[in-house]
C-alpha positions in Angstrom: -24.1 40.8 56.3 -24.9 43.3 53.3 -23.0 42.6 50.3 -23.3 45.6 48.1 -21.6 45.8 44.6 -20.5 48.5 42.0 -19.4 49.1 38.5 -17.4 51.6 36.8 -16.3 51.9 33.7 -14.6 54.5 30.9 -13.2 54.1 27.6 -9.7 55.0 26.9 -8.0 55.7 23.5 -4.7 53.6 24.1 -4.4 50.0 23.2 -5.5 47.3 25.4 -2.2 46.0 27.1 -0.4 49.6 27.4 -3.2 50.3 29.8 -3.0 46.6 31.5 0.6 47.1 31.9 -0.1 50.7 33.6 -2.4 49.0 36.0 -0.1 46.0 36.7 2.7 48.5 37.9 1.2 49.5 41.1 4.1 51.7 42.2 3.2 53.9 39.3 -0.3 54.4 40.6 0.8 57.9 42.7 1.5 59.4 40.0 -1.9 58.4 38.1 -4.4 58.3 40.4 -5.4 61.4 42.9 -6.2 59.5 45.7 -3.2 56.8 45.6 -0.8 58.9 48.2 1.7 55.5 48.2 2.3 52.2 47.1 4.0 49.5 47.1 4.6 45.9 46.0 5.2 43.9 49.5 6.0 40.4 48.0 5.4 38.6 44.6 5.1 35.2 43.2 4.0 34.4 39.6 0.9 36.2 38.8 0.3 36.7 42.9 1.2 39.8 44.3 0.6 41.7 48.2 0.9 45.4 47.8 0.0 47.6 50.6 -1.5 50.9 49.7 -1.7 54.5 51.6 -4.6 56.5 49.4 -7.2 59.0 50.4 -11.3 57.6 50.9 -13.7 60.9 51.3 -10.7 63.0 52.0 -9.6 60.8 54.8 -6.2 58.9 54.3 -6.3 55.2 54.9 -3.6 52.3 54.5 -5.0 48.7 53.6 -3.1 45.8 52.4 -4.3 43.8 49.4 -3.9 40.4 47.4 -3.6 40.4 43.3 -4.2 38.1 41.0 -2.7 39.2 37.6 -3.8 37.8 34.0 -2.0 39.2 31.4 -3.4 36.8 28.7 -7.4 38.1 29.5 -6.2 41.7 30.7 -7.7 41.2 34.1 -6.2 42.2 37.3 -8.2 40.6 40.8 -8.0 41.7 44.3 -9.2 41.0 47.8 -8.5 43.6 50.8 -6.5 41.1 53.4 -6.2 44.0 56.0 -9.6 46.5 55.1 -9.4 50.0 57.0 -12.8 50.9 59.0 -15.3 51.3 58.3 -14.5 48.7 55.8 -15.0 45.1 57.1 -14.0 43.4 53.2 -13.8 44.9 49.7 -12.6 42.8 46.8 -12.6 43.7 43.0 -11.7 43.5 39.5 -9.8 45.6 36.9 -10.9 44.7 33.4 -9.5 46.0 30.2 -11.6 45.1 27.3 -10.2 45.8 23.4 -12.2 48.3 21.7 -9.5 48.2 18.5 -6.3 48.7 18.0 -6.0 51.8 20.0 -9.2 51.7 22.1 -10.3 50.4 25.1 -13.2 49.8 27.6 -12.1 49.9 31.5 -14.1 48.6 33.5 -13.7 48.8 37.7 -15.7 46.6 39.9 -16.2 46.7 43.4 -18.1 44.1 46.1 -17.5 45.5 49.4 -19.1 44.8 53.2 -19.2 47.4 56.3 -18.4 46.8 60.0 -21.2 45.5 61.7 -23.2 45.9 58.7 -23.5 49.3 60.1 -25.9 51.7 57.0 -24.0 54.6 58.4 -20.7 53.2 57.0 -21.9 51.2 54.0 -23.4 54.5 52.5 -20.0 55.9 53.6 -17.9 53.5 51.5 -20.5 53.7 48.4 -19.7 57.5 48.1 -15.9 56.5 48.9 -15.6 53.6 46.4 -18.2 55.9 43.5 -15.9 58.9 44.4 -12.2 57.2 43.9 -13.4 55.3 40.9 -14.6 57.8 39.1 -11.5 60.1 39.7 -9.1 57.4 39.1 -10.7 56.3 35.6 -10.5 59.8 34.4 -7.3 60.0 35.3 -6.1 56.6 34.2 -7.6 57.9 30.6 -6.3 61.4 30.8 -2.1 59.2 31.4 -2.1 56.4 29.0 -3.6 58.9 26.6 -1.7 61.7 27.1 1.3 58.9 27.3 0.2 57.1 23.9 0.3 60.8 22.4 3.7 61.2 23.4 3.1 64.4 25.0 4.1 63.8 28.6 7.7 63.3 28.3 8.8 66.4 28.7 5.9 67.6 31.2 6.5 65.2 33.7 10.4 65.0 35.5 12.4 63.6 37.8 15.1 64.9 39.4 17.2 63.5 43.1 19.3 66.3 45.3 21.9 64.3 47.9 23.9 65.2 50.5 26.8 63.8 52.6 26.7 63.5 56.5 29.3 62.4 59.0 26.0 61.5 61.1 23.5 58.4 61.5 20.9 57.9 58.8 18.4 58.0 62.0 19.3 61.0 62.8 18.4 62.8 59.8 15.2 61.0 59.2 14.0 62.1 62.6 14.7 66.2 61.6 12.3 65.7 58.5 10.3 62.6 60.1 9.8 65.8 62.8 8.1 68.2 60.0 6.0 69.6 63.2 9.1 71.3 64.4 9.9 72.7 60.6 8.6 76.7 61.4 11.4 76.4 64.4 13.9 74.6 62.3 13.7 75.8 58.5 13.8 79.9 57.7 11.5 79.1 54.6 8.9 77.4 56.3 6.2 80.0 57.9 3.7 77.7 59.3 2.9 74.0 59.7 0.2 72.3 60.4 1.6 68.3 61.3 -1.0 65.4 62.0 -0.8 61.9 62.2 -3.7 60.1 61.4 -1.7 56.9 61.6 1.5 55.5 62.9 3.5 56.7 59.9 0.8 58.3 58.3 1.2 61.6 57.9 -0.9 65.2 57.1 1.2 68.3 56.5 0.1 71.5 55.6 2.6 74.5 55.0 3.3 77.5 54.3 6.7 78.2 52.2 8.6 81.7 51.8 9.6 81.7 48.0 13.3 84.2 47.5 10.9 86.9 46.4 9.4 86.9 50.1 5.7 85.9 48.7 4.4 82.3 50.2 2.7 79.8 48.9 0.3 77.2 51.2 0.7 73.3 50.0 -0.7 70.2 51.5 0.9 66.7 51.8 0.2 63.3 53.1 3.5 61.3 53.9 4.2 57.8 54.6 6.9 57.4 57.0 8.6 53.6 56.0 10.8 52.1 58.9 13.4 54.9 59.8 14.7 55.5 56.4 12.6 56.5 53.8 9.7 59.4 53.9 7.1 59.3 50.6 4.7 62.3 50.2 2.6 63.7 47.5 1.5 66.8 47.6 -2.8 67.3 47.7 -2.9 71.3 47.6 0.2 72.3 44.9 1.6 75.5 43.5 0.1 76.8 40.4 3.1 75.5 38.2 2.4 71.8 39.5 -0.6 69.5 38.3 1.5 66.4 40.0 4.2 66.5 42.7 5.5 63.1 44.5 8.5 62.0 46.1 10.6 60.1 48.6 13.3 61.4 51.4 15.9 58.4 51.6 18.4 58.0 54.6 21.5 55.5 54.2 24.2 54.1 56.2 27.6 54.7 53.7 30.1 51.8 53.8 32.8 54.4 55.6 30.0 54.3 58.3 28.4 58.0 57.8 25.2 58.4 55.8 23.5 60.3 52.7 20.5 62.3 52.6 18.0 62.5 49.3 15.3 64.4 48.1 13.5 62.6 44.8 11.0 64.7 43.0 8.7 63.7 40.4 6.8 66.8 39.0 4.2 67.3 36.0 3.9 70.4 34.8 0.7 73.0 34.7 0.7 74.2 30.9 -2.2 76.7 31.7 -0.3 78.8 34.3 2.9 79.0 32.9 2.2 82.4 30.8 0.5 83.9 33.5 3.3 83.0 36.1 6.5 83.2 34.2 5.0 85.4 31.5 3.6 85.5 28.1 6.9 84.1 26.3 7.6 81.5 28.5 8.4 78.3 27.4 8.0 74.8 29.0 11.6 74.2 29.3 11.6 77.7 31.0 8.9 76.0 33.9 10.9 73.0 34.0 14.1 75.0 35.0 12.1 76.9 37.3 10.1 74.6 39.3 13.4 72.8 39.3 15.1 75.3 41.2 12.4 76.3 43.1 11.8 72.6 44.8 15.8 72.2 45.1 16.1 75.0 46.7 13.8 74.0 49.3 14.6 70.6 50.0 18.7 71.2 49.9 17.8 74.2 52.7 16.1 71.1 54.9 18.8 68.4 53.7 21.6 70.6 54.9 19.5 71.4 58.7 19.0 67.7 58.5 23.0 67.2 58.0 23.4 69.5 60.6 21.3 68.2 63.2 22.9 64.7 63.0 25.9 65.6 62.8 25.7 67.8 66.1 24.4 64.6 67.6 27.0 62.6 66.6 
C-alpha cells in the first residue's frame, strides 16, 4: 500500500499556547475553519480524546471519527482517523505549534494518509483534498487567533438563542425542521429548497429566503442531524452581511412533560458590506441589530410552525 505524506505550515502572530489552546478546543473549530461543518468531542480521558467530525473534502461533505493525543507541555496535538471516509482507507497527522517569540508562531500541519485499494484515482483525490483544507484552514486559523489576539473580534462575532414553548413532543418538532425538504410548503419565507442527504444525518440545504422587503436572498447549508434532538448547520453560501454563520436547533422534554424549541446563532460580521448595504453611516452595532433581527425573524417564523405542528399532533 502507498503511503503518501504532506506538510503544511504558516506563521501566525499570536503566542504559542493561545493558538495550541485554539486547536485543542475542537468544538471551536466550525467557527475557524471553512471546511469544519461540525464537531464534537465524543469521549475524553487525560490527554486522549475521540472527536467525530462532519467537514467538507473537495466540496463533498464527509464524517470521520478520530483519536487525539494532546501535549500541552511540547504544543503538539496527534491524530489517527479510527473510522476514515472513502476514498480514504487511513489518514493520521500532527498539529505542531512551534514559538517564534513572544507573540509569534510557526504552524505546522502534517498529513500521512493511504487510499482504498491503493486506488491512484483516489490518492490524487485526497492529495488535492488534504493540500486544499490545509491550506484554507491555516489561513484561517491565522486570520482568528490574530484577529482574536488584536482584540478586534469581540464585537464582530455574536451569539444570540431564540426559544419557544410547546405543549407537544420534542420529536415532533425536530421532525418539522429535521423535514427542511417540505420548508417551501410549510414556511411563507422560504421560496425554494433544494434538500439532500448525502448521509444518514448529513445534510445539504440550499434556499431561497423572502426578506420583509419582498427581495430574496439564496444561502447554502450542510446540517448534522444528532439523535432526534439537536440539528447543527453552518451556512456555505451567506448573505452579504455574514462572513460566518453557525448554529444548533435544540429540542427538549420540560419536566411538566411538554418541550422547548431553540434556535442558537453564532454570526461574524462582513465589515466591507455594511456601508453599501445599510448605507454610508452605518455603524457595526447598526449590522449587529440588523442581522439580529433579520435571522430571528426567520427562525421564530419556523420555531412557531414547528410549535404548531407538534402540538396538532399531540
Amino acid at each position: 500500500m502507498t503511503t503518501r505524506e504532506a506538510e503544511h505550515e504558516i506563521t501566525v502572530g499570536a503566542p504559542a499556547a493561545a493558538v495550541y489552546r485554539l486547536l485543542a478546543e475542537v468544538t471551536n473549530w466550525p467557527r475557524i475553519f471553512p471546511p469544519t461543518i461540525h464537531a464534537e468531542r465524543q469521549e475524553s480521558t487525560g490527554g486522549e480524546e475521540r472527536i467525530r467530525i462532519w467537514a467538507t473534502a473537495n466540496g463533498e461533505p464527509k464524517t470521520w471519527t478520530s483519536r487525539r493525543t494532546l501535549d500541552p507541555q511540547a504544543l503538539r496535538i496527534t491524530f489517527r482517523q479510527e473510522v476514515p471516509a472513502p476514498p480514504v482507507a487511513a489518514m493520521g497527522g500532527a498539529w505542531i505549534v512551534e514559538p517564534l517569540g513572544e507573540d509569534t508562531c510557526r504552524v505546522r500541519l502534517l498529513h500521512d494518509y493511504r487510499a482504498v485499494g491503493d486506488d491512484p484515482h483516489d490518492l490524487a483525490w485526497i492529495e488535492r483534498a488534504v493540500d486544499k483544507n490545509s491550506t484554507a484552514e491555516l489561513a484561517a486559523l491565522k486570520e482568528n487567533v490574530e484577529r482574536v489576539h488584536a482584540a478586534e473580534s469581540e464585537e464582530l462575532t455574536f451569539s444570540f438563542t431564540d426559544t419557544v414553548r410547546i405543549q407537544g413532543s420534542p420529536e415532533d418538532a425536530f421532525a418539522f425542521v429535521n423535514e427542511a425538504g417540505l420548508w417551501p410548503e410549510r414556511l411563507g419565507h422560504v421560496a425554494r429548497v433544494r434538500f439532500t442527504e448525502h448521509a444518514p444525518g448529513l445534510q445539504e440545504l440550499q434556499m431561497d429566503t423572502r426578506a420583509k422587503d419582498g427581495s430574496t436572498h439564496t444561502t447554502r447549508s450542510y446540517r448534522v442531524a444528532l439523535g432526534h434532538h439537536r440539528i447543527a448547520y453552518k451556512q456555505v453560501t451567506l448573505p452579504a452581511l455574514m462572513t460566518l454563520h453557525t448554529g444548533m436547533w435544540t429540542f427538549e422534554e420540560t419536566d411538566d412533560g411538554n418541550a422547548t424549541a431553540a434556535s442558537q446563532h453564532t454570526v461574524t460580521l462582513n465589515t466591507e458590506n455594511i456601508a453599501r448595504i445599510l448605507g454610508p453611516d452605518a455603524t457595526v452595532a447598526d449590522a449587529r441589530a440588523y442581522v439580529h433581527t433579520a435571522l430571528s425573524t426567520n427562525s421564530l417564523a419556523t420555531l412557531g410552525h414547528a410549535k404548531a405542528h407538534a402540538e396538532r399532533n399531540r
